[in-house]
N, C-alpha and C positions, 0 to 999 in steps of 0.2 A: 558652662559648668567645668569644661575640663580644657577652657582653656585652646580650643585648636579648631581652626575652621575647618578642615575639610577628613575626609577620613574614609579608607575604600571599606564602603560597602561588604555584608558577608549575612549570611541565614542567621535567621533567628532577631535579627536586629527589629529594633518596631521605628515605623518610618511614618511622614503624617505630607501624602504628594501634594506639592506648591502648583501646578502647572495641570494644562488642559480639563479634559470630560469629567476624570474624577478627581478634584482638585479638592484640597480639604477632608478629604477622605483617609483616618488613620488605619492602621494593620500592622502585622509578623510578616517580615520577610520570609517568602517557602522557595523558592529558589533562586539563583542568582545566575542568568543565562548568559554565561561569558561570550559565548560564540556569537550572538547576533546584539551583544550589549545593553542586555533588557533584566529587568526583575520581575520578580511574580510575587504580588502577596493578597493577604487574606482577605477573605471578600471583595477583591474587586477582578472579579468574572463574567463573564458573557453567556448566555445562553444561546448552543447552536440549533440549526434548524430540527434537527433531529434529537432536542431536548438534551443532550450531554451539555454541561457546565465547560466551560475550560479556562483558563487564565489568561489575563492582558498583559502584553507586556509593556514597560513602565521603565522609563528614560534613567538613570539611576542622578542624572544632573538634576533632574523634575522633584527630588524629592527632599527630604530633611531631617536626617536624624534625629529620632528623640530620645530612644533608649536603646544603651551600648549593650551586648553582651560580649562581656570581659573575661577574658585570660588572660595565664601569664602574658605571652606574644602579644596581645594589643594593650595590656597595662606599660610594657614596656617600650612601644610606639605612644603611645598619649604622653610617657614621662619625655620622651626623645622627640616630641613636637610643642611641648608645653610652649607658651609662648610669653607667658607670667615671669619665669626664673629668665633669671639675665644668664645669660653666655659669653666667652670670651674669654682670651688673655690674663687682662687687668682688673682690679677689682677698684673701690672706690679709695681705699687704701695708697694701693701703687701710686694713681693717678695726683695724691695731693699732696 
């Protein structure tokens, strides 16, 4: 859809994980754990011995974009990775 394979990760994004336990399983990104390079999203939690819920964390390579949420700053990264519009110098012009 827009054009670009790869794209860093950010909240709020909905993501649908390719790899391991919960595989095929879609959700909302709820945080993005820089420090140990893990994500956390919706419903896919563990329950601890002492019944509190908590989140898994989730490889951000494991997973695959399905819906962007867009701003200015990543409208202007998706136009600045398009990979459709040709770049360069010459145009087809020049060259004949």
């Amino acid at each position: 859809k827009y054009n670009v394979r790869s794209l860093p990760i950010r909240r709020d994004d909905e993501v649908i994980i390719c790899r391991g336990h919960f595989h095929d399983r879609e959700g909302k990104v709820t945080t993005v754990y820089r420090k140990k390079w893990r994500i956390h999203i919706e419903r896919v939690t563990r329950d601890k011995a002492n019944g509190q819920t908590v989140p898994i964390g989730i490889h951000p390579s494991k997973v695959m974009i399905t819906k962007i949420k867009i701003d200015k700053d990543r409208k202007a990264l998706l136009d600045r990775k398009n990979r459709a519009t040709k770049k360069g110098k010459y145009t087809e012009k020049d060259t004949a």
